[in-house]
Structures are given as structure tokens and as C-alpha cells.
N, CA, C and O of each residue as an XYZ file, in Angstrom:
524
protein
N       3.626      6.753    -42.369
C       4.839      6.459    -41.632
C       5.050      7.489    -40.512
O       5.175      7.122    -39.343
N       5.093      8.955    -40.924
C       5.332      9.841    -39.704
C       4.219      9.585    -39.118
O       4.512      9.188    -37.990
N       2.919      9.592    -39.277
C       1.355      9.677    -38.581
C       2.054      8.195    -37.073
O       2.060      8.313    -35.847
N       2.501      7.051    -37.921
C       2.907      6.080    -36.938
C       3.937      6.652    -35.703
O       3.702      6.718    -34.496
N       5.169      7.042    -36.456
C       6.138      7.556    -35.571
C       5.715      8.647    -34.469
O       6.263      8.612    -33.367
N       4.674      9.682    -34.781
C       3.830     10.270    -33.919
C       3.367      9.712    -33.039
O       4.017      9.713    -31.994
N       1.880      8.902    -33.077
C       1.262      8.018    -32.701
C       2.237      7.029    -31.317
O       1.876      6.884    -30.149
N       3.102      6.661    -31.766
C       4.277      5.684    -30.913
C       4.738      6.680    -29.752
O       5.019      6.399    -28.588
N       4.737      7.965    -30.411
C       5.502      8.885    -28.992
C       4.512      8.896    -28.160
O       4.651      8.580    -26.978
N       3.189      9.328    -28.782
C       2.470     10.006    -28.376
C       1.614      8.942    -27.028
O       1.021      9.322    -26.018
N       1.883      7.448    -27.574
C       1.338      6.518    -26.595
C       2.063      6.653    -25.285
O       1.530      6.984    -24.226
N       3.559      6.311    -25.496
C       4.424      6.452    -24.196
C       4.344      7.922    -23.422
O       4.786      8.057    -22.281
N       3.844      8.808    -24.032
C       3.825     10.119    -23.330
C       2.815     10.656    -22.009
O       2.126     11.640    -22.277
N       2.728     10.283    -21.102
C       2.121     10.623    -20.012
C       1.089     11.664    -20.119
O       1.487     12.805    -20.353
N      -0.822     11.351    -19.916
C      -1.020     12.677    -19.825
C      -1.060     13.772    -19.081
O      -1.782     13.527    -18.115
N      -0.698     14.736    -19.042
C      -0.792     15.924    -18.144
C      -1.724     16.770    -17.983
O      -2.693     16.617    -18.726
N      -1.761     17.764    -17.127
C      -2.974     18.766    -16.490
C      -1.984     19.713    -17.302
O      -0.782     19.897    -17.110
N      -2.996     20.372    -18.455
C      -2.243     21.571    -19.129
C      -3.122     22.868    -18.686
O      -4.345     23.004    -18.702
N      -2.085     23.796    -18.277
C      -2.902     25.290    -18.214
C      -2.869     25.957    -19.336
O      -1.715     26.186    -19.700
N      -3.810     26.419    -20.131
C      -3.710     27.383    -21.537
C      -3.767     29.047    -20.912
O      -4.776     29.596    -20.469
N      -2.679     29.520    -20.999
C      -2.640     31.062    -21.216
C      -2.764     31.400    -22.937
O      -2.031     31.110    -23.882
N      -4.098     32.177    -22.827
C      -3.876     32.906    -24.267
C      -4.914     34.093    -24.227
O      -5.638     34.296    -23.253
N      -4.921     34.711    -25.155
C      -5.896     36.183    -24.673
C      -7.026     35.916    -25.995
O      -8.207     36.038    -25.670
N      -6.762     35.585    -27.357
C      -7.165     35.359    -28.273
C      -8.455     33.787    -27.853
O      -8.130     32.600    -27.859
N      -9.426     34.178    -27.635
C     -10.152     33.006    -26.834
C     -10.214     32.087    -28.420
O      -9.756     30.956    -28.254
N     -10.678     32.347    -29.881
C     -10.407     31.429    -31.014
C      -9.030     30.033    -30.636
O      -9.015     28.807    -30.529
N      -8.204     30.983    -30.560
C      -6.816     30.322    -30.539
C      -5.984     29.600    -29.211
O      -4.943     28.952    -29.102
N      -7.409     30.252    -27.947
C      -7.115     28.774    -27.222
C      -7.683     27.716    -27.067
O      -7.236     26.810    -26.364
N      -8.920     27.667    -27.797
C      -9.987     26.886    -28.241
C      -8.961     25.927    -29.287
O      -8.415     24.861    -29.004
N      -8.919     26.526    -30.295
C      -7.755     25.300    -30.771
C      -6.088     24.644    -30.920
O      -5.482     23.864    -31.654
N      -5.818     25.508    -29.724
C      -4.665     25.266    -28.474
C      -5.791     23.685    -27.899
O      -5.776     22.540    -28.351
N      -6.584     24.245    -26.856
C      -6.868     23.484    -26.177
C      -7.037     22.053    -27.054
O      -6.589     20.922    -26.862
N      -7.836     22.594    -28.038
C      -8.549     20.445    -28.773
C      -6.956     20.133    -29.472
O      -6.995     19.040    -30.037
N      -5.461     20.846    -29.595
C      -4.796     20.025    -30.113
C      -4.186     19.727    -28.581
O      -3.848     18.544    -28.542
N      -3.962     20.322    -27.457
C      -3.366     19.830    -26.814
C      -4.306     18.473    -26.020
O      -3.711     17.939    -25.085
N      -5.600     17.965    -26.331
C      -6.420     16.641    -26.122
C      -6.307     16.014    -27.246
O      -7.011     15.012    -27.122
N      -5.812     16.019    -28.311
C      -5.174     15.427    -29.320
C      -4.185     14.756    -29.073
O      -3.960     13.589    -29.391
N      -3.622     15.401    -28.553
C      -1.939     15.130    -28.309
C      -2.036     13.441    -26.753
O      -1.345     12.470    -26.444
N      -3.271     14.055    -26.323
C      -3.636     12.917    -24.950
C      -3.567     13.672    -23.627
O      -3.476     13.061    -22.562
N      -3.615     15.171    -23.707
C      -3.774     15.830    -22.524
C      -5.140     15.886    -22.067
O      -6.139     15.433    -22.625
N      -5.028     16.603    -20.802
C      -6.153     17.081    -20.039
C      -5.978     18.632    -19.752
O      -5.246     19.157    -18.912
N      -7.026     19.363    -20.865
C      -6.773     20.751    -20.299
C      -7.385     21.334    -19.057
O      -8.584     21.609    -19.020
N      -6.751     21.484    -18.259
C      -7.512     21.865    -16.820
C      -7.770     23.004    -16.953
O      -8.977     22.841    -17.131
N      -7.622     24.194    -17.026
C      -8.199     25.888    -17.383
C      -7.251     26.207    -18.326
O      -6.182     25.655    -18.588
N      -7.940     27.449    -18.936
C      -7.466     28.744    -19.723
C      -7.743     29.733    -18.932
O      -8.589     29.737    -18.038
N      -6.574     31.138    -19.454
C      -6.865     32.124    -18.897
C      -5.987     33.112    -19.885
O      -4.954     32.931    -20.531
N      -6.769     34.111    -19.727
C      -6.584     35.141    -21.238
C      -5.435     36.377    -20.295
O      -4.548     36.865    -20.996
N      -5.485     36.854    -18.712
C      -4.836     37.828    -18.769
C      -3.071     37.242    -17.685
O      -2.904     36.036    -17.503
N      -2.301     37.985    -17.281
C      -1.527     37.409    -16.463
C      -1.858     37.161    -15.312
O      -1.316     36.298    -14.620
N      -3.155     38.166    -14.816
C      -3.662     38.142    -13.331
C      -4.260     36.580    -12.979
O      -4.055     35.773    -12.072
N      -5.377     36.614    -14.580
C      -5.891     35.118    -14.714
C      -4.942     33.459    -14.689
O      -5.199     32.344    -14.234
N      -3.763     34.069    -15.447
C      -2.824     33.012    -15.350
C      -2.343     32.685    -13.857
O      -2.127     31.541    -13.457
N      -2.195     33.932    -13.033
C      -1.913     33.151    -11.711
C      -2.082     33.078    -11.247
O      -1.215     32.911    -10.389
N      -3.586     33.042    -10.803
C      -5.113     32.711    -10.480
C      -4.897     30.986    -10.244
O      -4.660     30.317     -9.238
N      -5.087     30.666    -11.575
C      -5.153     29.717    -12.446
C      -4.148     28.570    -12.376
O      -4.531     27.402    -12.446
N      -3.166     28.822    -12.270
C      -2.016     27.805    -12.036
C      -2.327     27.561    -10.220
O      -2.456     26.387     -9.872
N      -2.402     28.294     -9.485
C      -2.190     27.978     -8.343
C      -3.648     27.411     -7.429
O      -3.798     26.922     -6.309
N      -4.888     27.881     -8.927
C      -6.229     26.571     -8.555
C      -5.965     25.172     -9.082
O      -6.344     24.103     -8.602
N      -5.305     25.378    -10.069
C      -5.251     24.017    -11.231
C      -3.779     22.942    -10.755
O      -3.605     21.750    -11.008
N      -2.976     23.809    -10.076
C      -1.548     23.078    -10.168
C      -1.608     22.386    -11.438
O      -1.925     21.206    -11.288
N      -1.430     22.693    -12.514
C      -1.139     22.097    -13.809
C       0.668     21.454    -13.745
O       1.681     21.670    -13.080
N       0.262     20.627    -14.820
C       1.541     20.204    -14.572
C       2.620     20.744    -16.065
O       3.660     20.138    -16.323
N       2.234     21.698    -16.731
C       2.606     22.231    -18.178
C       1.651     23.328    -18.260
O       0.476     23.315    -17.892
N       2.403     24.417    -18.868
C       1.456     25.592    -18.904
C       2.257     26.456    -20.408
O       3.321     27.070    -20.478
N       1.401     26.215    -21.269
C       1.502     26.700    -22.688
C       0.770     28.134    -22.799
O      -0.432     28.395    -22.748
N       1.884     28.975    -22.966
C       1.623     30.830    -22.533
C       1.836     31.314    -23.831
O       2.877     31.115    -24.456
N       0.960     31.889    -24.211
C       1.583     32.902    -25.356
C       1.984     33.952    -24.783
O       1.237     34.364    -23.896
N       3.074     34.634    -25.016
C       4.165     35.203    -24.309
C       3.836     37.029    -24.348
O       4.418     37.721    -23.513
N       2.992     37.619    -25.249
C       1.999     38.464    -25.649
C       0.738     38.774    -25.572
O      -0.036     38.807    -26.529
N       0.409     39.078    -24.138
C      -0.979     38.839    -23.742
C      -1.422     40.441    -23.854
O      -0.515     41.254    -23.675
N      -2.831     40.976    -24.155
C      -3.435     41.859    -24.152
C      -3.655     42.568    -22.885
O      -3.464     43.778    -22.761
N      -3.967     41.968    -22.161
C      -3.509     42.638    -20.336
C      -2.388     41.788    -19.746
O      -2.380     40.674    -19.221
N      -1.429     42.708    -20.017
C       0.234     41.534    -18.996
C       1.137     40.949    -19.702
O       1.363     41.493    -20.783
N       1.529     40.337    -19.539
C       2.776     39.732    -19.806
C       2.502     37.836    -19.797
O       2.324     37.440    -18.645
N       2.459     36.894    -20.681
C       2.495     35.831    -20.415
C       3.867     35.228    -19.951
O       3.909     34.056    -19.575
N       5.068     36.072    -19.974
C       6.132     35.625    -19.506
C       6.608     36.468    -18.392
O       7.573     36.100    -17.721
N       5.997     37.566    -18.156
C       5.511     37.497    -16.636
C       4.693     36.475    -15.299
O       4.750     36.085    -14.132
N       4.028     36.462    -16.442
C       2.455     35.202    -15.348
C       3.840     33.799    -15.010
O       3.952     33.106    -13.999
N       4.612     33.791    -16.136
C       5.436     32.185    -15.945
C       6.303     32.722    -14.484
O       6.333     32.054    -13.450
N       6.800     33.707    -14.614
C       8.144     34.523    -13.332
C       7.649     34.097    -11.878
O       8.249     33.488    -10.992
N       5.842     34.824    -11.942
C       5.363     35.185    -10.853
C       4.879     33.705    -10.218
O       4.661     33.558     -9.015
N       4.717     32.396    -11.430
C       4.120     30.866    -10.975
C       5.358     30.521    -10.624
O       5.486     30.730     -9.417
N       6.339     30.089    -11.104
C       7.451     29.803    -11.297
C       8.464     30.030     -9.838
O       9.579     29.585     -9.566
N       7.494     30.952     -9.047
C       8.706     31.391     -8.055
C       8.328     30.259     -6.758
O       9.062     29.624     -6.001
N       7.130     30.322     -6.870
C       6.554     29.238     -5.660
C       7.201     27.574     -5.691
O       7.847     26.936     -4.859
N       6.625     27.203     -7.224
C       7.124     26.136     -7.605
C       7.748     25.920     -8.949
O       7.085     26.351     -9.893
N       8.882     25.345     -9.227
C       9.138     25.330    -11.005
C       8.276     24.339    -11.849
O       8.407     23.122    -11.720
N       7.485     24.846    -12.625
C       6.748     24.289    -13.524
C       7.046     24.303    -14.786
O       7.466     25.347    -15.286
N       6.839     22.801    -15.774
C       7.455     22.912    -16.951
C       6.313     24.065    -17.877
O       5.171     24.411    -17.576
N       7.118     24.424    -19.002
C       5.851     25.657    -19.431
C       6.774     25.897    -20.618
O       8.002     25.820    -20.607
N       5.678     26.315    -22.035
C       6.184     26.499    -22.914
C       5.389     27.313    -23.825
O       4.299     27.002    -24.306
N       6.172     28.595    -24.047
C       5.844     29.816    -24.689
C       5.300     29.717    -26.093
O       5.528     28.712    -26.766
N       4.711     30.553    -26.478
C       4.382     30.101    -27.879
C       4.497     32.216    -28.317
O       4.386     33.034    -27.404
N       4.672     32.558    -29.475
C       5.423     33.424    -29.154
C       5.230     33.674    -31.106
O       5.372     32.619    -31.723
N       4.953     34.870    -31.945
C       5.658     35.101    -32.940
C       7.603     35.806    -33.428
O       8.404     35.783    -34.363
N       7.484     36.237    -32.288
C       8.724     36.801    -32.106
C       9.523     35.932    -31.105
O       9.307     36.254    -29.937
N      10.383     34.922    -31.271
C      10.754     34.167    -30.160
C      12.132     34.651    -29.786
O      12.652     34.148    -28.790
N      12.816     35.615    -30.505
C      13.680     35.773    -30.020
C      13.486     37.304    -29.107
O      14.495     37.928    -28.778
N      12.289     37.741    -28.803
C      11.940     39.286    -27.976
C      12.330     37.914    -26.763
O      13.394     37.902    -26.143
N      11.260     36.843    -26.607
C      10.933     36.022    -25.313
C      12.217     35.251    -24.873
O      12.259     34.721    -23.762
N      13.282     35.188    -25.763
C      14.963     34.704    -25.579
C      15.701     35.969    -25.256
O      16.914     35.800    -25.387
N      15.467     36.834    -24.986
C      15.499     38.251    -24.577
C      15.608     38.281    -23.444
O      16.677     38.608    -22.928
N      14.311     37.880    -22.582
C      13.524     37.765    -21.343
C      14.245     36.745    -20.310
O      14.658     36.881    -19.158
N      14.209     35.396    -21.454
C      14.208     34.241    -20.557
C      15.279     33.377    -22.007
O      14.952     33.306    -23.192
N      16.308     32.941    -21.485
C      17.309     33.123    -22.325
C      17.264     31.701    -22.824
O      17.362     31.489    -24.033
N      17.068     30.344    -21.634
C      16.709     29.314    -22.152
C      15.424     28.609    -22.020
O      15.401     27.383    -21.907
N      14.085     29.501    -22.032
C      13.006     29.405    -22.450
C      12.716     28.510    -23.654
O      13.293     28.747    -24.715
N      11.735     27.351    -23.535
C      11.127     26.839    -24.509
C      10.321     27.579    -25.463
O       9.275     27.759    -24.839
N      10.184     28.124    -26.627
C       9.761     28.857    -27.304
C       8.951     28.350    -29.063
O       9.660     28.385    -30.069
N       7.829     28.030    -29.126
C       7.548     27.689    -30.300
C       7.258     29.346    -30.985
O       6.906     30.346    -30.359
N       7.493     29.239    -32.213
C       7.093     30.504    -33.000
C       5.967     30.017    -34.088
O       6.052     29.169    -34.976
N       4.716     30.995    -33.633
C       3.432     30.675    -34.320
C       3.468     31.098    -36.087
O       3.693     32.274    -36.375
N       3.275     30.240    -37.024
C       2.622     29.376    -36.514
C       3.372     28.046    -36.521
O       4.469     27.801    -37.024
N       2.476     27.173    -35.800
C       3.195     25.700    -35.471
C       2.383     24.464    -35.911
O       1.202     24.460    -36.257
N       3.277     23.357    -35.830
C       2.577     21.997    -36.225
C       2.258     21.104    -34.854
O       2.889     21.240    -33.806
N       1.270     20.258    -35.036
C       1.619     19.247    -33.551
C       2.478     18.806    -33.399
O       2.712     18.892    -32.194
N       3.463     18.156    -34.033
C       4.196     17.305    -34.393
C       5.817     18.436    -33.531
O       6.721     18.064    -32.784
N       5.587     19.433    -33.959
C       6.712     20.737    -33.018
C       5.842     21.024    -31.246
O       6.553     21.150    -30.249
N       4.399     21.081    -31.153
C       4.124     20.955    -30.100
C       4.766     19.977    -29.181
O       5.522     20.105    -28.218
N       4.200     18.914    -29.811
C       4.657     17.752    -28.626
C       5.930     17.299    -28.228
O       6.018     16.428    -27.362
N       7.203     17.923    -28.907
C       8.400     17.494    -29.435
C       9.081     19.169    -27.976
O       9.892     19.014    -27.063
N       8.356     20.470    -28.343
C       8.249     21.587    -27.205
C       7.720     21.061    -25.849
O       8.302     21.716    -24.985
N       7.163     20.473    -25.469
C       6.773     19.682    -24.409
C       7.491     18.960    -23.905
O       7.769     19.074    -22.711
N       7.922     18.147    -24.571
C       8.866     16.763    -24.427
C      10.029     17.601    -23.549
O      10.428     17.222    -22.448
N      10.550     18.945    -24.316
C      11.894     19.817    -23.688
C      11.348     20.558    -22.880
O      12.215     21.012    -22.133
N      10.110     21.021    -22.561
C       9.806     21.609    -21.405
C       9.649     20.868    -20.239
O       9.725     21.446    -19.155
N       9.400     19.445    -20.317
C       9.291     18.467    -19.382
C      10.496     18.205    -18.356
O      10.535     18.224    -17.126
N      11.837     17.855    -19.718
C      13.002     17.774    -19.174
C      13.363     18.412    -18.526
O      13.665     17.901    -17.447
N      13.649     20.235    -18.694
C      14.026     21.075    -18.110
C      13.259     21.324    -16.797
O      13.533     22.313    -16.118
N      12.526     20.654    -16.511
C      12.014     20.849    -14.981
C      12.299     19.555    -14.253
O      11.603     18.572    -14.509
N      13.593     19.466    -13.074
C      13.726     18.801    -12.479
C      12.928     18.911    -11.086
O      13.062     18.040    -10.227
């Protein structure tokens, strides 16, 4: 029954050009195959903030899923510095989500770890919030 109710969103849901910020290359590897699960297209990853805005402004992605704790930088920096050119929907992923509600007060924020089912549902509200 939920697998259906999934499935039903997941048809009407448009796919997008996702950018993966993550530093942990394991964990954007399976970032990336759930976000082509979900019916995306991952257009790049990039592990530092320099790489993230590199990266957004080769890829123009249209969603950019940051873990907010990067090993060189800031992933909620890399969002400030994309973000200023153009607003892009984007959604943090974060163990501590309330350091990144700190930062960015109504930031989309999943706290690891997560289900698809909270991915795609974080998307859905990162979508909205970008008019």
C-alpha cells in the first residue's frame, strides 16, 4: 500500500538535474542511486564547497542536496555563495539540523539518517520554496 502511495507521487513528480554535494564519496554514491530511484538525473557531485560552486554554475542543476558538513568548507556556505546569482531549490542533509537552522533559519533540512520516502517528501518543500 505505501510502496503504491510512493510510486503515485513519484510518477507525477518531474525529473530534475540534481547536484550532489557530499565529501564522504561512499555516501554520495548512494545519495546519488537513491536520488535515480526516486526518477532523477544526477548531473555532478562534488565533495568540497569550492567544488560545489564550480559545479552548480557548470551543471545549472535544478535541486542541489548538500550535506551541510563538508571536510573542506561549508556545504551551507557553497548554498549562500550559488544562491546569490540565482535561487535554487536545495536541501541540506545534516546530522545536527538544528546547528544548519542556526545558519539558515527556514532551510530544508533532513537529519541523517533518512528514508526515501522523507527524501522525496524534502524535495517536494524544497521545490516549493523556490519561486
Amino acid at each position: 500500500m505505501l510502496a503504491d502511495l510512493i510510486g503515485a507521487h513519484l510518477s507525477t513528480m518531474k525529473a530534475l538535474r540534481v547536484l550532489v554535494v557530499e565529501d564522504d564519496a561512499l555516501i554520495a554514491m548512494a545519495l546519488a542511486e537513491l536520488l535515480v530511484c526516486l526518477g532523477h538525473d544526477v548531473c555532478g557531485t562534488a565533495a568540497t564547497e569550492d567544488e560545489a560552486v564550480v559545479a552548480a554554475a557548470h551543471y545549472q542543476p535544478d535541486l542541489m542536496v548538500v550535506d551541510a558538513g563538508l571536510g573542506r568548507g561549508s556545504g551551507v556556505s557553497a548554498v549562500e555563495a550559488i544562491c546569490r546569482t540565482r535561487p535554487r531549490a536545495h536541501v541540506f542533509i545534516s546530522g545536527d539540523a538544528e546547528r544548519v537552522r542556526e545558519r539558515r533559519p527556514n532551510a530544508v533540512v533532513l537529519r541523517k539518517p533518512f528514508r526515501q520516502a522523507e527524501l522525496a517528501k524534502a524535495i517536494e518543500i524544497a521545490l516549493a520554496a523556490v519561486v
